[in-house]
C-alpha positions as CSV (number, residue, x, y, z in Angstrom):
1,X,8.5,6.9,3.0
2,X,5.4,8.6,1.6
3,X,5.8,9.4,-2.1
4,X,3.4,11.3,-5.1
5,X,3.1,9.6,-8.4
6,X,4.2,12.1,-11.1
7,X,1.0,13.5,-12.5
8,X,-0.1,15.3,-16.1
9,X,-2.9,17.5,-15.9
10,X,-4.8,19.9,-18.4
11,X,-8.4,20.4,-19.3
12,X,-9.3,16.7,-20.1
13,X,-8.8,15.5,-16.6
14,X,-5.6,13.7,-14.6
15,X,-3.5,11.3,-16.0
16,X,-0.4,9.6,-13.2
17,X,2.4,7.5,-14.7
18,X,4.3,5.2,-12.1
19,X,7.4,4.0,-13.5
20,X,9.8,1.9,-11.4
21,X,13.0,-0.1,-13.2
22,X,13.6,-2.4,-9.8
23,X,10.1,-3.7,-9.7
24,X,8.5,-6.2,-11.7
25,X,4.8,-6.0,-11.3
26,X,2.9,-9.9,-11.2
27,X,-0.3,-8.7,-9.7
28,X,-2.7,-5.6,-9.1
29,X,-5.7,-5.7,-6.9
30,X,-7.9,-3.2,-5.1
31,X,-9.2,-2.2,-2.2
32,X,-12.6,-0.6,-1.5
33,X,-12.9,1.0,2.5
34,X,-15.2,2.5,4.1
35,X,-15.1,5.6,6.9
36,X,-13.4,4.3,10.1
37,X,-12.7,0.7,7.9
38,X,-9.7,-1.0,8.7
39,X,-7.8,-3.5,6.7
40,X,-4.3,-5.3,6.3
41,X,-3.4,-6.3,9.7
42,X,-0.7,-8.6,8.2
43,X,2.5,-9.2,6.6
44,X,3.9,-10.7,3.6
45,X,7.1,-13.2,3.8
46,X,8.6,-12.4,0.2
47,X,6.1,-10.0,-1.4
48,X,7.4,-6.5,-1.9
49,X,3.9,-4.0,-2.2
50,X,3.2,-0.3,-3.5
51,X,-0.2,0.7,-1.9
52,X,-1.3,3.4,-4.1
53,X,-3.7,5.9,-3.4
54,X,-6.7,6.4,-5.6
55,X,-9.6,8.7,-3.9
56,X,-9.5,7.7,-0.3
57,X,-8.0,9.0,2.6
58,X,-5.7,7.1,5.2
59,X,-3.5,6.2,7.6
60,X,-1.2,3.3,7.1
61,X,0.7,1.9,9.9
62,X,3.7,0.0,9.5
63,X,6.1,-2.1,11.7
64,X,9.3,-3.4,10.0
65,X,13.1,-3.8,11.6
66,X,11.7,-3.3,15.2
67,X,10.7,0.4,13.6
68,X,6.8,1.7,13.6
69,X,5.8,4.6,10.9
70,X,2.7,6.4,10.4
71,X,1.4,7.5,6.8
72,X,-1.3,9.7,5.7
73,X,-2.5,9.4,2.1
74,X,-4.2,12.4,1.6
75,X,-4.2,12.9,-2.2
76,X,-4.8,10.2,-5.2
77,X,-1.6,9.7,-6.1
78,X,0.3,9.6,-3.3
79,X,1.8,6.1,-2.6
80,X,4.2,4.1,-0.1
81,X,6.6,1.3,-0.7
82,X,6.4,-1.9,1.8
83,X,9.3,-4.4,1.5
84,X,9.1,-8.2,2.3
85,X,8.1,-8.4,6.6
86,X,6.7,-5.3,6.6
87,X,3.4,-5.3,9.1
88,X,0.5,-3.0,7.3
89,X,-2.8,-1.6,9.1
90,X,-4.7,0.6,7.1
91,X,-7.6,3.1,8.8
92,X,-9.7,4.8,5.7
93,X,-10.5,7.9,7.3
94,X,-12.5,9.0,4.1
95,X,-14.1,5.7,1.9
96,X,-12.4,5.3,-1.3
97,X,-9.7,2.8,-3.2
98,X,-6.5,2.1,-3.0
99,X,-4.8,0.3,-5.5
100,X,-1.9,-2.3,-4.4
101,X,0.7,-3.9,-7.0
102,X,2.6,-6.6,-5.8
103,X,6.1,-8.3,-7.1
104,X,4.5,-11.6,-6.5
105,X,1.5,-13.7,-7.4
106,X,-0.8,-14.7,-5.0
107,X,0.1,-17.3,-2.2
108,X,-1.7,-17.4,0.9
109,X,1.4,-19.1,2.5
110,X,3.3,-16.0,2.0
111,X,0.9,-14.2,4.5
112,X,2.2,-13.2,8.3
113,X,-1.2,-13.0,10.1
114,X,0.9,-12.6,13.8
115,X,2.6,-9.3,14.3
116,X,5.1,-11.6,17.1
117,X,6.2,-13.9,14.3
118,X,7.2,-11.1,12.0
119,X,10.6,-11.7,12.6
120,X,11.0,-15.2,13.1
């Protein structure tokens, strides 16, 4: 489900707040694409994500539960939530960042790199 972070604005610029009770934040990294760039192509085993747009634009492809979606984040702000075994491509269809905060520290054994053994 696409989302928009809540957002404050007035003649000093933008300022979005992202609160979230249920989700303990252990690490933040970004991503710089470019036009027609595509990135992800994998899967985590127990890391929950929130891919956050900053100035790009995309599409972001999931698979999860035998179920395929399709985002577009348009807008900087404008976020979606991937739970644990959740398959992610992501097409920047405009070059910018994206922001993504995790619920888990880096491990590269946490990493599903095989769409077929997403469920296994």
């Amino acid at each position: 489900m696409k989302n928009s972070i809540k957002n404050f604005k007035d003649s000093r610029g933008l300022l979005f707040s992202f609160q979230n009770k249920n989700f303990k934040i252990k690490r933040i990294f970004f991503i710089k694409g470019y036009i027609n760039a595509i990135r992800g192509k994998h899967a985590h085993k127990d890391t929950k994500q929130i891919i956050i747009n900053i100035n790009a634009k995309v599409i972001i492809k999931t698979f999860a539960n035998s179920k395929k979606k399709k985002f577009i984040l348009r807008n900087s702000g404008d976020y979606i939530i991937c739970n644990k075994k959740t398959w992610v491509e992501i097409k920047f269809l405009k070059s910018g960042y994206l922001s993504v905060v995790c619920d888990k520290i880096y491990d590269k054994k946490d990493y599903i790199y095989d769409i077929n053994k997403l469920n296994k």
